[in-house]
Structures are given as C-alpha cells and as structure tokens.
TORKE-861476 format. One record per residue: x, y, z of N, C-alpha, C in turn. Coordinates in steps of 0.05 Angstrom, whole numbers, plus 32768, in hexadecimal, padded with zeros to 4 digits. Layout:
N
XYZXYZXYZ;...
//
This chain:
380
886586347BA88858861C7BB18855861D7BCF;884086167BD9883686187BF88847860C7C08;884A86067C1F885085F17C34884285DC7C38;882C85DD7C29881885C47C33881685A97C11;883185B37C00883385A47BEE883C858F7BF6;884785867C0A8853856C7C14883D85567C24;881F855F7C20881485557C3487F485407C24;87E985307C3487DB85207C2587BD852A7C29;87B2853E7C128797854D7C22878A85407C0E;876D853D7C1A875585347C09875385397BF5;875385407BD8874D85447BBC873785387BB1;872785507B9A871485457B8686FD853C7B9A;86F1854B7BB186E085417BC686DC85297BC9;86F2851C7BCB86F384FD7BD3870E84EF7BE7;870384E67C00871584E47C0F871B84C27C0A;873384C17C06874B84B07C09875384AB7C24;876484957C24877A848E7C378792849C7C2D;87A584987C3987C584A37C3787CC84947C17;87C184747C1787D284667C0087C484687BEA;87A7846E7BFA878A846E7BD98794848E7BD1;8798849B7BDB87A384B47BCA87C084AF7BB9;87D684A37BC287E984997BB787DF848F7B9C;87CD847B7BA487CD846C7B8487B684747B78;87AC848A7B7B8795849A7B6C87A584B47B5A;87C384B37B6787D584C67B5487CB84E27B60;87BD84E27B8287B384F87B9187CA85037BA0;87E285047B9F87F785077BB287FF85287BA6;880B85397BBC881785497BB6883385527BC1;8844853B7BBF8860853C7BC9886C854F7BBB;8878855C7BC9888885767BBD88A785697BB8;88A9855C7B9688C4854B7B9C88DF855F7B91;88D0857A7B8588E485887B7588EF859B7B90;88DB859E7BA688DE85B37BAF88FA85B07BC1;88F985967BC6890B858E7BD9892B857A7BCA;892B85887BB5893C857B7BA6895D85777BB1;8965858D7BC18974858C7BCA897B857D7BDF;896B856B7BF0897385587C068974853C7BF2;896A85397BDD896D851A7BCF897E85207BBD;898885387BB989A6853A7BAF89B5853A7BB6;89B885457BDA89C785407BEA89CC85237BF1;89B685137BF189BB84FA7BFB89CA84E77BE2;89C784EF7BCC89D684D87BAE89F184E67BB8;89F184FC7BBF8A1385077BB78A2884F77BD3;8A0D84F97BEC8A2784E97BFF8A2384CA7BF8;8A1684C37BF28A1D84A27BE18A33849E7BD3;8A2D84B27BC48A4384AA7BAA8A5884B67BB9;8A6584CF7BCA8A8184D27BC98A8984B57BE0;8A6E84AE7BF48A7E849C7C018A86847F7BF3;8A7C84747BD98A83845F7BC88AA084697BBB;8AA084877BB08AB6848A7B9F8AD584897BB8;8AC984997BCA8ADE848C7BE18AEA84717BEC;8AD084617BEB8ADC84497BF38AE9843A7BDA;8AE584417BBD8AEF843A7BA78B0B84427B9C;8B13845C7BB08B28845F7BAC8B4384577BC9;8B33844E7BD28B4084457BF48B4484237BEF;8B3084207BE78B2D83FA7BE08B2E83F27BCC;8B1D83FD7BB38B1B83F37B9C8B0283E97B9C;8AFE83D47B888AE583BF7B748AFB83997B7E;8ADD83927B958AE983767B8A8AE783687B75;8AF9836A7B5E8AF3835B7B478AF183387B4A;8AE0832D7B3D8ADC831B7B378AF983107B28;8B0282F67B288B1482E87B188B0E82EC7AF5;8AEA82EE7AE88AF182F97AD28AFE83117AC7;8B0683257AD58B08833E7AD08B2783477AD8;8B2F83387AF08B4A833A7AEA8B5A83267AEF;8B52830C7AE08B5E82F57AE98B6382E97B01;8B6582C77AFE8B6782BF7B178B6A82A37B10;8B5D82987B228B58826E7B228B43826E7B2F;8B3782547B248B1A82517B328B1C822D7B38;8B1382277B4E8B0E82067B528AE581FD7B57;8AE381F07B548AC981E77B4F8AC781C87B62;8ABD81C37B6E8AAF81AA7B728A9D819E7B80;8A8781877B858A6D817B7B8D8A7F81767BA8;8A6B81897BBF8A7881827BD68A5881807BE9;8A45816B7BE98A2C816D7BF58A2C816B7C1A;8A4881677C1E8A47816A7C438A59817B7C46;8A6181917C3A8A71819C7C538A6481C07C4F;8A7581D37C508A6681EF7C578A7982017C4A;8A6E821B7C478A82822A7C378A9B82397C4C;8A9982337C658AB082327C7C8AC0821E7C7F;8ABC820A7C7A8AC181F77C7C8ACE81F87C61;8AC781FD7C498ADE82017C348AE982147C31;8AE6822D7C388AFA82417C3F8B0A82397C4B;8B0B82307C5E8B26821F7C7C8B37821F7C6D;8B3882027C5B8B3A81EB7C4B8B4E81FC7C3C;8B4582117C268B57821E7C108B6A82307C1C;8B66823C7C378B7182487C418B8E82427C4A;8B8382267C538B9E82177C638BB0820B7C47;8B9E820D7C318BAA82057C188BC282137C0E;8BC6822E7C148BCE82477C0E8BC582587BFF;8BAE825A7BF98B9D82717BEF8B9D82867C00;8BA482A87BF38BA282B97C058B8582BC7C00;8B6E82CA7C058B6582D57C058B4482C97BF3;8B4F82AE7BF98B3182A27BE18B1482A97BE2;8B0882AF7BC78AEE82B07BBE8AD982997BC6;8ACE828B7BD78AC282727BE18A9E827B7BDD;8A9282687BBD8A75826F7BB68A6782557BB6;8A5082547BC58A45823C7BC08A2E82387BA1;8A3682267B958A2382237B718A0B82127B77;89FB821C7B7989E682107B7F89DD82017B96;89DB81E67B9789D781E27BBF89ED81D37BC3;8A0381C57BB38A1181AF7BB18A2E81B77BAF;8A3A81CB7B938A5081CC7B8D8A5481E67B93;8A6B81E57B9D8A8681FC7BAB8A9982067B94;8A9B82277B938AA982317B858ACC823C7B96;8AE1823D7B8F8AEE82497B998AFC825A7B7D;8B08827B7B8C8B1782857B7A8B2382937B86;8B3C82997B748B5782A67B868B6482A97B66;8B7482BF7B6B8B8582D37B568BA482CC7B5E;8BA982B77B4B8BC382B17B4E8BD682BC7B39;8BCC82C57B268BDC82CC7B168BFB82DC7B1C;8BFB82E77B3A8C1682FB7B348C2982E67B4A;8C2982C17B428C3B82B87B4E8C4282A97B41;8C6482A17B468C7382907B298C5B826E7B28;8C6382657B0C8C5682557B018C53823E7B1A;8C6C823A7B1B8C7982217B268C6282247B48;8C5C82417B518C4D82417B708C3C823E7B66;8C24824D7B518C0C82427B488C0382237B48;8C1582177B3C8C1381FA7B348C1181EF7B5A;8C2081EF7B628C2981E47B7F8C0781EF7B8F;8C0282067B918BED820D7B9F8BCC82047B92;8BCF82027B7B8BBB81F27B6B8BC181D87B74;8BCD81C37B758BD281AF7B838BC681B17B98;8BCD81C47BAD8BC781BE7BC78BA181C67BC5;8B9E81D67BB98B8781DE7BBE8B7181C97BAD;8B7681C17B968B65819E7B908B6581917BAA;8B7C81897BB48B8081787BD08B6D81847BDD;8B6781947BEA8B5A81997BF98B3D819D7BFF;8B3581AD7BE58B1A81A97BDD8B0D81927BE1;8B1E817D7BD48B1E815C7BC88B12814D7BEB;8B2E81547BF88B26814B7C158B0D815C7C24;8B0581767C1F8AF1817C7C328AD381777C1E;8AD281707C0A8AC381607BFD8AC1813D7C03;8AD381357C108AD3811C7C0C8ACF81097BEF;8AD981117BE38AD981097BC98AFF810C7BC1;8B0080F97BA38B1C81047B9D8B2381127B91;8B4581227B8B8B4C81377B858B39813B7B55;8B37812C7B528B3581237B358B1281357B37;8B0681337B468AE9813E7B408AED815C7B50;8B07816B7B4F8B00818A7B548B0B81927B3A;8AFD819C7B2A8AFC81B27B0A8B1481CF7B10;8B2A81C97AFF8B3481EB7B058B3681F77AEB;8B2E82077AF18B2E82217AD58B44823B7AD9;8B5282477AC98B5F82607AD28B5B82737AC2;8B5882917AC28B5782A67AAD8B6882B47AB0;8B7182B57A998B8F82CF7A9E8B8182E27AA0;8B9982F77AA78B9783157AAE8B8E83217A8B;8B99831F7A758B90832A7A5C8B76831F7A56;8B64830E7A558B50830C7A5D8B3783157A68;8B4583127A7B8B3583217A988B3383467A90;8B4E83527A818B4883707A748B3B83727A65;8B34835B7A518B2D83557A388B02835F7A47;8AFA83497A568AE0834B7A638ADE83687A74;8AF683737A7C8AE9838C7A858AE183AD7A78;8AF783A47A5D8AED83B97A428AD283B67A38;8AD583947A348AB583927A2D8A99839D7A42;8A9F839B7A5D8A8F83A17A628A8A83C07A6C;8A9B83CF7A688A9E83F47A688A9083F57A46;8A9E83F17A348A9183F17A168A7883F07A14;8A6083D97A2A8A4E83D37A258A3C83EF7A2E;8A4C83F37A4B8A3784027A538A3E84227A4D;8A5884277A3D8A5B843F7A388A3D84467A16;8A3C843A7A058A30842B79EF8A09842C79FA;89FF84207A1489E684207A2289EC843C7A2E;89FD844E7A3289FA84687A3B89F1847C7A24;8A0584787A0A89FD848779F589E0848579E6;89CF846679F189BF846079DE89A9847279EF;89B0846B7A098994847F7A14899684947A0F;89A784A47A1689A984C17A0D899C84C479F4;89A984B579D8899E84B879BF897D84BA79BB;897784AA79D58957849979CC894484B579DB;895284BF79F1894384D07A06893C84EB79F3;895584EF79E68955850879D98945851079C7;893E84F479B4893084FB799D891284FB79A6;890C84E179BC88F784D879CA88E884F679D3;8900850A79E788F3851C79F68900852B79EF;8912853179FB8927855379F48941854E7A0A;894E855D7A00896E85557A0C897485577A1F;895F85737A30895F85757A4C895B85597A59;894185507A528933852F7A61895085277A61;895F85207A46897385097A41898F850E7A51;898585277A5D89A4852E7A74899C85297A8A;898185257A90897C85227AAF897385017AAC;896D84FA7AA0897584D57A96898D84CE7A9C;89A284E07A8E89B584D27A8E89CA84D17AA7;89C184E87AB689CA84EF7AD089B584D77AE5;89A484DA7ADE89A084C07AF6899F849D7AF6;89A6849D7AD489B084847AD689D484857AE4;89E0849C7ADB89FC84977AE889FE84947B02;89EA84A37B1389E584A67B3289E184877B3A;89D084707B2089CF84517B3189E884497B25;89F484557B1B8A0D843E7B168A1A84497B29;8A25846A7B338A3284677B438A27845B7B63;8A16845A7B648A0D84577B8C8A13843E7B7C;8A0784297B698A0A84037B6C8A2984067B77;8A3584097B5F8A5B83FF7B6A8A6284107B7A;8A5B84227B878A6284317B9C8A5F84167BB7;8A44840C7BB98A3483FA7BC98A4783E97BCD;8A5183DC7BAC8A5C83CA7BAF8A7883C97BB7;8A8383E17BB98A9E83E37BC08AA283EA7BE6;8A9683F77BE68A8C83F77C0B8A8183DD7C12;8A7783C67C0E8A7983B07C138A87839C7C0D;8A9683A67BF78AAC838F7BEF8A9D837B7BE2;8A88837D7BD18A79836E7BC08A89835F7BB0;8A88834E7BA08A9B834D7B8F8A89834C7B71;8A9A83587B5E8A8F83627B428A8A834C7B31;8A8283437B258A88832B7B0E8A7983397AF5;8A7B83257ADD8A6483287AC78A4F832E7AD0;8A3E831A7AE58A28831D7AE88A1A83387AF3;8A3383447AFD8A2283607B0F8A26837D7AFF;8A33837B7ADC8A3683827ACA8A1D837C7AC3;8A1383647ABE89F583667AB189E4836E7ABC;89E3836A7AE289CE83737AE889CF839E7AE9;89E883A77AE489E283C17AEF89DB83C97ACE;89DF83C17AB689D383C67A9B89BA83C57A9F;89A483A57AA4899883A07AA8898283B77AC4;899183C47AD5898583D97AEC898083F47ADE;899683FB7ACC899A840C7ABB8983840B7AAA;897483F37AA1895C83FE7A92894F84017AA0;894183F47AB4892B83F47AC68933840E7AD1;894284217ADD8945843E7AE1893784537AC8;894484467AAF8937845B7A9A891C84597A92;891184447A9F88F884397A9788E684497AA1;88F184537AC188DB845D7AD688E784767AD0;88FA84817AC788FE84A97AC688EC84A87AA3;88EC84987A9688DC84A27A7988BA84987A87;88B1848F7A98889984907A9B888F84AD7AA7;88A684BB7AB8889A84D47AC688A684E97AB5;88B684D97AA388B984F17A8388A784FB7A76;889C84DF7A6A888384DD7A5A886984E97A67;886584EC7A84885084FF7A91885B851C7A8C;887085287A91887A853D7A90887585527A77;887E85397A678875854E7A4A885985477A3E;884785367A548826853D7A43882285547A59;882D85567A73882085697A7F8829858A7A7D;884A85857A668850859D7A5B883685A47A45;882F858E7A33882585997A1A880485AD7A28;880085977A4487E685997A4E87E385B17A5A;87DF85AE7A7C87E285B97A9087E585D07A94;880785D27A86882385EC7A8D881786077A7C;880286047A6D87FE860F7A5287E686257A5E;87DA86147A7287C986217A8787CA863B7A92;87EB863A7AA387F986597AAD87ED86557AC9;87EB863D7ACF87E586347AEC87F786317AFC;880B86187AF6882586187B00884386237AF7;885A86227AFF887186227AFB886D86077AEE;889386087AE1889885EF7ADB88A085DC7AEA;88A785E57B0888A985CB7B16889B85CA7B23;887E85D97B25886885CF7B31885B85BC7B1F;886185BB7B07885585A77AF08862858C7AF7;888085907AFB888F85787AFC887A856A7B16;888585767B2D887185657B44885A855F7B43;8848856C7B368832855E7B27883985437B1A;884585427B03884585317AF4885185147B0A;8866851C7B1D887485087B24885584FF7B39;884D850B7B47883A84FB7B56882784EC7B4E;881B84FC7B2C880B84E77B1E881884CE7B21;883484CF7B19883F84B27B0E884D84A17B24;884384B27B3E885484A07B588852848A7B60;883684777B5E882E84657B60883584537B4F;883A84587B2B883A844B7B178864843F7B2A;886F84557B2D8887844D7B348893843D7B44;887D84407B5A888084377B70887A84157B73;886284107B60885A83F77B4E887583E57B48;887983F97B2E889283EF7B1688A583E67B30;88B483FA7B4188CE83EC7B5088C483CD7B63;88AC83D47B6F88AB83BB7B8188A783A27B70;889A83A37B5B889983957B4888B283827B46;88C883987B3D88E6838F7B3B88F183897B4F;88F483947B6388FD83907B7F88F983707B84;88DD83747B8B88D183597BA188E1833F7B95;88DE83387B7588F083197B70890B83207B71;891983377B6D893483347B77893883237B91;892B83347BA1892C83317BC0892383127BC6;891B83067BB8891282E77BB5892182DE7BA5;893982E57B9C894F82DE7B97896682D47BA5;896982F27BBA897682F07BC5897382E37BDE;895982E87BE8895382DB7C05895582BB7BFD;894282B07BF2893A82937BE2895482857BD8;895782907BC7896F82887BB3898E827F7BBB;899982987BC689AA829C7BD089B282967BF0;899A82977C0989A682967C1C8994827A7C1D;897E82747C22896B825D7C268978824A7C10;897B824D7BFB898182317BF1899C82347BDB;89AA823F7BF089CB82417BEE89DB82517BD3;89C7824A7BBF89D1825F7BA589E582787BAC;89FA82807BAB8A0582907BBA8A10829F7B9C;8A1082927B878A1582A07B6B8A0082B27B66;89EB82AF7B7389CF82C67B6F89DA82E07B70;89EC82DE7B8789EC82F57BA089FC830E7B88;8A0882FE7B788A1D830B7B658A0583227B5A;89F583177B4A89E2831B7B3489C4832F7B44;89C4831D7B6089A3832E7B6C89AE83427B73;89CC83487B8489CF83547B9489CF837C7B86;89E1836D7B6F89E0838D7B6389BC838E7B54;89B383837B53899D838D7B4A898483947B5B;898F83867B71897D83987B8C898283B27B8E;89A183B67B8E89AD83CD7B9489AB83E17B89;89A683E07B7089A283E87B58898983F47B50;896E83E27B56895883E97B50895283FE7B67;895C83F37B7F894E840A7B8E895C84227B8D;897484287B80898884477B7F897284497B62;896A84397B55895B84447B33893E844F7B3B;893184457B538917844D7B528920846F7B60;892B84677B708935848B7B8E893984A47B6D;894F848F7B5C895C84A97B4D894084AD7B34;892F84A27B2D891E84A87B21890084B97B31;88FD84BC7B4188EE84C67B4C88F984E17B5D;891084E07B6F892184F47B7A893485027B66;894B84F47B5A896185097B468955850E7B2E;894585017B1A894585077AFB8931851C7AF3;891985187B048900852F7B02890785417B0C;891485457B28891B85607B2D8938856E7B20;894885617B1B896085687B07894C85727AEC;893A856F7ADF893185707AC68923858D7AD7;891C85907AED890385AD7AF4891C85C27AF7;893385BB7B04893E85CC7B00895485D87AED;895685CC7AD8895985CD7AC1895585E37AAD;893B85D57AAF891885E47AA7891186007AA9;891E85FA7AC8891286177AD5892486347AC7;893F86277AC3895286427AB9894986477A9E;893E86427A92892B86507A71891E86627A72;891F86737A64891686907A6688FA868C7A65;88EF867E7A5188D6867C7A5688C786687A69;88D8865A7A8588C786507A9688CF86627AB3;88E9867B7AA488E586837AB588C8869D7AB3;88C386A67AA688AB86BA7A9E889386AB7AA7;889186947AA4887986877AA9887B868A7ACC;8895867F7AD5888F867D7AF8888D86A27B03;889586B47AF0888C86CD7B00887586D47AFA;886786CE7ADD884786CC7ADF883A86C47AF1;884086A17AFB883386947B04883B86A57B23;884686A57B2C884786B07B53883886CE7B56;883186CE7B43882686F37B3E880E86F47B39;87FE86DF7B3487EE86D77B2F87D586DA7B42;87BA86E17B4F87AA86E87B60879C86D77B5E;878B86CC7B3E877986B77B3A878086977B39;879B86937B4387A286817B3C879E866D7B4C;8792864E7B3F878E863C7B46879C86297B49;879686117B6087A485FB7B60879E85E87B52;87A885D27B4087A185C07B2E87A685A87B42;878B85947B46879285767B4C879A856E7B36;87A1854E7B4087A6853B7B2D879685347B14;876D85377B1D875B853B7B0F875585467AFF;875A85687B03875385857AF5876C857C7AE3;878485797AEC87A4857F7AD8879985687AC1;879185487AD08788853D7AB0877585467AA6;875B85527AA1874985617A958755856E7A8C;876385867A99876E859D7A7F878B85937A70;879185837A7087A385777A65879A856D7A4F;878485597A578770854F7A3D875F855E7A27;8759857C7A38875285887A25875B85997A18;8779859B7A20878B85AE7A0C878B859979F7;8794858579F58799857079E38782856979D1;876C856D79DC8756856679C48756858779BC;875E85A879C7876185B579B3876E85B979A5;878A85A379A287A185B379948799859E7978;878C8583798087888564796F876685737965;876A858279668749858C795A874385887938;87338583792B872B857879148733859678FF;873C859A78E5874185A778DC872985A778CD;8713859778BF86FD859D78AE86E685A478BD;86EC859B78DC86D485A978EC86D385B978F6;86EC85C678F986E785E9790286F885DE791D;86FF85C77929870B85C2793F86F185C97953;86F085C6797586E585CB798386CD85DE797F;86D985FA797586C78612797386BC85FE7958;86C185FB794386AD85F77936869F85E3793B;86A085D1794D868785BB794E867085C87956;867D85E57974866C85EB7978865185FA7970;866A8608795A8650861D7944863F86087937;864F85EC792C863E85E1791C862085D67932;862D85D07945860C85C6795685F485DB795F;860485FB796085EA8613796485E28617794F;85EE860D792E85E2860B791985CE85FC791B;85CB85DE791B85C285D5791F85A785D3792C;85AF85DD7945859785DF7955858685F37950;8594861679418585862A793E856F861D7923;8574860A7915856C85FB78FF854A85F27904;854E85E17921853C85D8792A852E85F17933;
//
C-alpha cells in the first residue's frame, strides 16, 4: 500500500471537499496500516485504569457494598452546604447527590461500626440534614443496605454481563465467522476496560445505574463493529475475489465506505448524552444523571475509537496469517497490472460478482442471457 493512502485525493473525476469525500465513503485512511499506534494507545489506557484499580479501587455505590442512605426536600440550601452539615455530623467520608432540583441525597457505609454508633450517628445526621433544610428531623427518609445484599447486586451484575458476553460471541459466530466474533469480542472488552478504568482514575462512583449504562454502551459498540463487519464480508464475497487487493487492503476499503455511517451512528449517541449531562445534571441540578450519562459518554466514545481503530484491524490481522490470504498478498504485490479500486469501481465489481454468483439457473445465468439476445437478434 502507497504512502499516499492516508490522504484525501479527488476520486471518480469529481472533486469534493475534505467532508463531501468523507460522506461520499471517498476516504482512503489507511486504518489497518497503522494499527499499532491505536493499539498502543487502548493498551496505555487500560494499564493506567488497571493501575489505578489496583492502587485505589472502584468507588462502590452503597448498593453494591452496603451502606445508609438519608433523603430529604431541602429547596434553600446547596450541596456544600449539606456536606458541612453531615460532616460535622460524624460522617467520614459522605456521598452528597442532588435528586432532581429540590431533594438531597446523602450516603455513607456504616456498616463496620457497632449498632449502638450507627444508631447515635444516624441521629445526628437526621438532625442535621433536618436543620440545614430547615425543616424537621421527621421529613429526612433513611434507608440502609447490608453488606449481603449489596454482594447479592454485584453477582447479579458480573452474571449479567458475563451471559451479554457469551450471547454476542454466540450471535457473531454464526452471523459471520469466529474470527469477526474474536475481534468483537476483544473490542467490546477494550470499552469495558477504558469505562471503569475512567471511572476509577476519577473516583467515579459505580452504582446500578452505570452497570446499565456500560451493557447498554456494550451494544451500541457491537452495533458499529457488525456494520463494518457486514461491509467486510460483502466486500470479501465481492471485491477480494478480484486479486486486486490484500486482505487488509479490503478491510480499509470496507472501513472507509462505512466511516461516515459510524461517525453518524456515535454523534447520534453522543450529542443527547452530553445534553444529559450538561442540561440535566449541571444546569438543572440532576446530579443522579451524572451516575447514568457519565459512563455512557465514556463509553460510547471508547465504543466508537474501538470499532473503527481495534476490531477491523485486529480482524486484518488475523486474516492476514491464513495461508490463503497469505498467497493472495504475494500475488497481489507482484502484480504489474494491478489496479487501484475506489469506493465506486469496489461497489460495481462487488455488485457484479453477486449478480454472477445469484445468476438464474434456467437462463444460462449471465452468459446465457447473452447468447439468448444474439439469438435473437441473429433472428431478426
């Protein structure tokens, strides 16, 4: 492949802009060629998450490993202003969320202190709430979750997503072939590890909600690697059959057809997160959003990088160790007559391998329409 694969040249004698070529599927990014710097870049993500995961940990949420939670309608004061408050209460270390524009969450993990201090510090901490609410102690809500509980929700939610790991694999394999379903399954693992990686270098804290959203990121990742799947193997059946390209000159083909379609699909997803979190969460105080947008910002954008950067080129190089793609790439570089395929030419001969292979069996397929019409005409 040239040096000039990375660059945006006129195609199909029709000049474009930089973006009208983008979304004309005219691009020739060389994404396989350079596979090693966007591999390099997931691998220092993830060891710096798995580092800080083993230096710090996962802030768990109170469902996951127990705690106490207080609740109450506090319309004048601030979430500093109630932090102070629980602090001076004797809370080490409290969870302080604002529910909507009005009511104040607090939570703190008391479980590893005798009954008799729980009780006493729950006391103090109603009191307090109660007073920086200006309201009395009777309208703050307390809830507590034990620790067996709290294990109870974190099996469930490893089960769920060990269970959505197996199903894709199952679905990819039969869908495409097992190679696709290893490089699927490798770049859905790449967004789960960079999300809780993210979230552990910030000290995020985990709840249910950011369990649904990285399930929930987890499809929208497999969504966009089976769209530049599904190009891959029409432009295997198509294209490859040619002896024009390698196989990862096919892949970069295929991924640039579909760069635009991707690039679509994430902003798509992106933009109302981000009106989640901006809107929602900071403008009109929702601060429970932050739980839910935050990993799925985080999320979507590690799902679009790893579907366009790790899964297509993990699948070319794959690919490439098969005996027969390797025969094809020493045909193809040896080659004197050999042509470059646009985006244009690759769908034409793509289309028309497919209407020869879908060719009519009572009409002779292609060749015979044609005999039948110099019949015809020799007729006349």
């Amino acid at each position: 492949m040239s040096n000039d694969t990375d660059t945006f040249a006129p195609i199909d004698d029709k000049t474009y802009g930089r973006f009208g070529r983008l979304y004309h599927g005219l691009t020739t990014v060389d994404f396989v060629g350079r596979r090693k710097i966007w591999f390099t870049i997931s691998i220092v993500i993830i060891v710096l998450g798995i580092g800080s995961f083993a230096v710090r940990g996962f802030n768990l949420g109170i469902q996951f490993k127990g705690g106490s939670s207080w609740e109450v309608l506090a319309p004048h004061t601030t979430i500093a202003n109630m932090t102070t408050a629980v602090d001076k209460a004797g809370l080490n270390h409290p969870s302080v969320a604002k529910l909507g524009s009005e009511t104040y969450q607090v939570t703190a993990n008391l479980n590893a202190l005798p009954a008799s201090q729980r009780a006493t510090i729950t006391t103090n901490v109603v009191n307090a709430m109660a007073k920086a609410a200006n309201t009395n102690a009777n309208q703050v809500s307390t809830s507590n979750v034990g620790p067996t509980w709290g294990g109870q929700i974190t099996n469930n939610a490893l089960e769920a997503l060990i269970v959505f790991f197996i199903a894709v694999v199952a679905y990819i394999s039969i869908r495409f072939e097992p190679k696709m379903a290893v490089a699927a399954f490798v770049a859905m693992v790449h967004d789960l590890l960079v999300t809780v990686g993210v979230y552990s270098i910030f000290g995020f804290q985990i709840t249910p909600d950011t369990v649904i959203a990285i399930l929930t990121i987890l499809g929208y990742s497999l969504y966009d690697t089976v769209v530049v799947f599904d190009r891959v193997r029409d432009n295997t059946q198509g294209v490859l059959k040619g002896g024009d390209l390698t196989y990862s000159e096919m892949v970069n083909l295929s991924m640039n057809q579909t760069l635009a379609r991707s690039i679509n699909t994430s902003l798509v997803a992106i933009l109302p997160v981000l009106a989640v979190l901006l809107i929602g969460a900071d403008l009109l105080g929702a601060t429970t959003l932050q739980n839910y947008g935050l990993a799925l910002f985080v999320g979507l954008m590690s799902g679009a990088y790893s579907s366009i950067f790790i899964a297509s080129p993990l699948l070319a190089w794959m690919k490439e160790r098969e005996p027969r793609y390797l025969d094809l790439a020493a045909r193809v570089l040896v080659r004197t007559d050999r042509r470059v395929l646009t985006a244009s030419s690759a769908a034409l001969q793509g289309a028309q391998t497919s209407a020869t292979n879908a060719r009519p069996a009572r009409a002779g397929g292609v060749n015979g329409t044609i005999q039948a019409r110099a019949r015809k005409q020799k007729r006349r």
